[in-house]
MDAnalysis code that builds the backbone (N, CA, C; Angstrom):
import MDAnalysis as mda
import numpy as np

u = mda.Universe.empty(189, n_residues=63, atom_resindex=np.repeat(np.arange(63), 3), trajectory=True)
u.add_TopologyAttr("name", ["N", "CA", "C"] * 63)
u.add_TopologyAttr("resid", np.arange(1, 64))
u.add_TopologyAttr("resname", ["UNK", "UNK", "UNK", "UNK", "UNK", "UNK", "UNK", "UNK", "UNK", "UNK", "UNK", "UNK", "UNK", "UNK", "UNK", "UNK", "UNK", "UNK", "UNK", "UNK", "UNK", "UNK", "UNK", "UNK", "UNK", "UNK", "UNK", "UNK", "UNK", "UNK", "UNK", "UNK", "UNK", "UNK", "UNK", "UNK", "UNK", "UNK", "UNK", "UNK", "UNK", "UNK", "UNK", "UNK", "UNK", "UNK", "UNK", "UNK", "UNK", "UNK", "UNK", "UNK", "UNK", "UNK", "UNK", "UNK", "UNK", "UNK", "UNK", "UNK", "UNK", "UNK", "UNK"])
u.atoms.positions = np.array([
    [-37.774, 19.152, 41.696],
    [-38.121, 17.981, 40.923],
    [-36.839, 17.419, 40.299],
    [-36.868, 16.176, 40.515],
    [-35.304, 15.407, 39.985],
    [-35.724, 14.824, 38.520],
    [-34.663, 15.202, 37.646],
    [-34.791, 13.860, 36.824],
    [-34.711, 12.581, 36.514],
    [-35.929, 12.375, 35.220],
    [-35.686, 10.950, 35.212],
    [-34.628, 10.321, 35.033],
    [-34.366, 9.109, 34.995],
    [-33.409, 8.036, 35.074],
    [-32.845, 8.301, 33.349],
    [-34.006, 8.551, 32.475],
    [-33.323, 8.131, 31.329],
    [-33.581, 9.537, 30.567],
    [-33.841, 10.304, 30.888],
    [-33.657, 12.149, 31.083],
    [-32.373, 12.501, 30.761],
    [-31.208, 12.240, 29.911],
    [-29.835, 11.967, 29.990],
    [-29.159, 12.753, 28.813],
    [-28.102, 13.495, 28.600],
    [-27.853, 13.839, 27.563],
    [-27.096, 12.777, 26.387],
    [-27.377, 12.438, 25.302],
    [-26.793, 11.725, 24.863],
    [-25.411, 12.054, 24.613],
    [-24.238, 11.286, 24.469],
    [-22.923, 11.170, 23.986],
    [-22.395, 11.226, 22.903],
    [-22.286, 12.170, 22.178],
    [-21.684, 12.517, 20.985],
    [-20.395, 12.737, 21.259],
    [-19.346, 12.308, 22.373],
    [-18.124, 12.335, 22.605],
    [-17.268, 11.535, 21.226],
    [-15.834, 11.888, 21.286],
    [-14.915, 11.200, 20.311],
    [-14.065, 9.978, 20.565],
    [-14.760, 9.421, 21.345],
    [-14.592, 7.984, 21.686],
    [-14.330, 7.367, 20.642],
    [-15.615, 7.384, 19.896],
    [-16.327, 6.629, 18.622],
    [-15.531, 6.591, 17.579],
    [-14.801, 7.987, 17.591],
    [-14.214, 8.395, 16.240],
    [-12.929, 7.874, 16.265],
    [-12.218, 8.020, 17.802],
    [-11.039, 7.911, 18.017],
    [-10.476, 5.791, 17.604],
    [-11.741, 5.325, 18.313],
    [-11.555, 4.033, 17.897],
    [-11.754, 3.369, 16.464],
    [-12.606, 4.364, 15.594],
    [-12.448, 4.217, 13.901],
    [-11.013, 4.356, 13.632],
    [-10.543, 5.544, 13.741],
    [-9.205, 5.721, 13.276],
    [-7.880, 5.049, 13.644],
    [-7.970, 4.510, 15.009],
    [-6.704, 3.519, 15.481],
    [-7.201, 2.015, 14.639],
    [-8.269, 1.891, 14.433],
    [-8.660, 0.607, 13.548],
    [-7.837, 1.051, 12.153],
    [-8.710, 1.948, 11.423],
    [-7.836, 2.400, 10.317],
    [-6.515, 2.629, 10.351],
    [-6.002, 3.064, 11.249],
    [-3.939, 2.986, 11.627],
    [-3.547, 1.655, 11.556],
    [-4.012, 0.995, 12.223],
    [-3.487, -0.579, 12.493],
    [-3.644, -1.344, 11.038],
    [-4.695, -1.066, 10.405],
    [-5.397, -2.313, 9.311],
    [-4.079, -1.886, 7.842],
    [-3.561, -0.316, 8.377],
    [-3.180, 0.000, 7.047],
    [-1.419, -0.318, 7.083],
    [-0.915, -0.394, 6.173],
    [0.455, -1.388, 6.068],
    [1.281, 0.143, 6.021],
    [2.770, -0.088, 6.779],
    [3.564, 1.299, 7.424],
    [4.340, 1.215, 6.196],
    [4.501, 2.347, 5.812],
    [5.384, 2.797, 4.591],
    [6.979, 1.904, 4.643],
    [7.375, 1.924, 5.852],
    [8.646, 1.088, 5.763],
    [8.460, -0.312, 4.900],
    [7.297, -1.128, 5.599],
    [7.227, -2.293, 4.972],
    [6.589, -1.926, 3.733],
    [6.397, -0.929, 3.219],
    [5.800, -1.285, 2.079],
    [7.050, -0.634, 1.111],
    [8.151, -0.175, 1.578],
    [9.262, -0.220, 0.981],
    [9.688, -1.659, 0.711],
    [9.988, -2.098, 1.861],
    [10.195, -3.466, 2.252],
    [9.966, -4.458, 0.607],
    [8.356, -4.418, 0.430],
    [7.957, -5.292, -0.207],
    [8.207, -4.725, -1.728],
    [8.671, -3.566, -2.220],
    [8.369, -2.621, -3.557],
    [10.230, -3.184, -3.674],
    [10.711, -3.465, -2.686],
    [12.606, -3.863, -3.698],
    [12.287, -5.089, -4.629],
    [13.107, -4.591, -5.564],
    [13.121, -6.268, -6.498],
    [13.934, -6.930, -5.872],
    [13.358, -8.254, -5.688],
    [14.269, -9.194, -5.396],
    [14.799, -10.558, -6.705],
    [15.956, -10.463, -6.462],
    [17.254, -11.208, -7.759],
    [17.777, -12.329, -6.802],
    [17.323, -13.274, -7.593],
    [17.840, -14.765, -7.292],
    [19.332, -14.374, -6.853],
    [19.990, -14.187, -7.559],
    [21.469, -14.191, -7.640],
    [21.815, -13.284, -7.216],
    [21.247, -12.384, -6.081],
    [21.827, -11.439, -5.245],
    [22.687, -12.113, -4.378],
    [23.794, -11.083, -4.494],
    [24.760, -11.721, -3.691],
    [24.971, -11.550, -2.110],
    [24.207, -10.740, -2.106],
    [23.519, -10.308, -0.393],
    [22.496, -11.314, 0.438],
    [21.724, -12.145, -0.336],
    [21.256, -13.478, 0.342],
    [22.188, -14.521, 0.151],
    [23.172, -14.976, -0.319],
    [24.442, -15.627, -0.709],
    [25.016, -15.519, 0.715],
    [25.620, -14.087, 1.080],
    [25.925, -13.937, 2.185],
    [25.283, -14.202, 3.110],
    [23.936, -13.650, 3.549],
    [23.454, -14.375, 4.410],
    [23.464, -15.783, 4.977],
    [23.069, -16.556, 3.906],
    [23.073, -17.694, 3.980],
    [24.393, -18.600, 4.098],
    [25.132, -18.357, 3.840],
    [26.515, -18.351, 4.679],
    [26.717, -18.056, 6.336],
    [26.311, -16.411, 6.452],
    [26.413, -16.360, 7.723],
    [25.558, -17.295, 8.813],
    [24.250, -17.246, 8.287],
    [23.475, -18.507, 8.954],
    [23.635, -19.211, 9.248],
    [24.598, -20.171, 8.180],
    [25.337, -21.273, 8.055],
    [26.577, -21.574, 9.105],
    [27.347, -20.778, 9.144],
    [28.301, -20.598, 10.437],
    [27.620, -20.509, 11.275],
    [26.780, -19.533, 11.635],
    [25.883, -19.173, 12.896],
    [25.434, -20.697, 13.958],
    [24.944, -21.204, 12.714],
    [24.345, -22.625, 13.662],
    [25.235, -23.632, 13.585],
    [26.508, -23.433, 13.189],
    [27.864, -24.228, 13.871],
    [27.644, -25.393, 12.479],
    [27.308, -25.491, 11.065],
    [27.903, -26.118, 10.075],
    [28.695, -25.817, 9.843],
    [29.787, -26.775, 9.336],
    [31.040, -26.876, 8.097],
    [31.112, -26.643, 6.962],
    [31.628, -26.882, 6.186],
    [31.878, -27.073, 4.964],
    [32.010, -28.126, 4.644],
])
């Protein structure tokens, strides 16, 4: 005697779980950037000064 069609064991595999948790990985912000965002940033740093200089050369302005 064969079984039925819907005679089936259900799937309690970790499919389910595995795709909760890469959701939860992705949604949550990576410690680097959240260094990133925790520096104070100072108008008068002289490290965006520079930048903005180098930029400035970069795309071929003068003085």
């Amino acid at each position: 005697m064969t079984k039925h069609i819907t005679d089936t064991a259900r799937q309690t595999g970790t499919g389910r779980v595995q795709h909760f948790t890469r959701q939860d990985r992705e949604d949550a912000i990576h410690p680097a950037i959240a260094k990133l965002h925790a520096r104070p940033q100072s108008p008068d740093d002289q490290g965006q000064r520079r930048l903005a200089e180098f930029t400035r050369i970069e795309r071929g302005h003068t003085a």
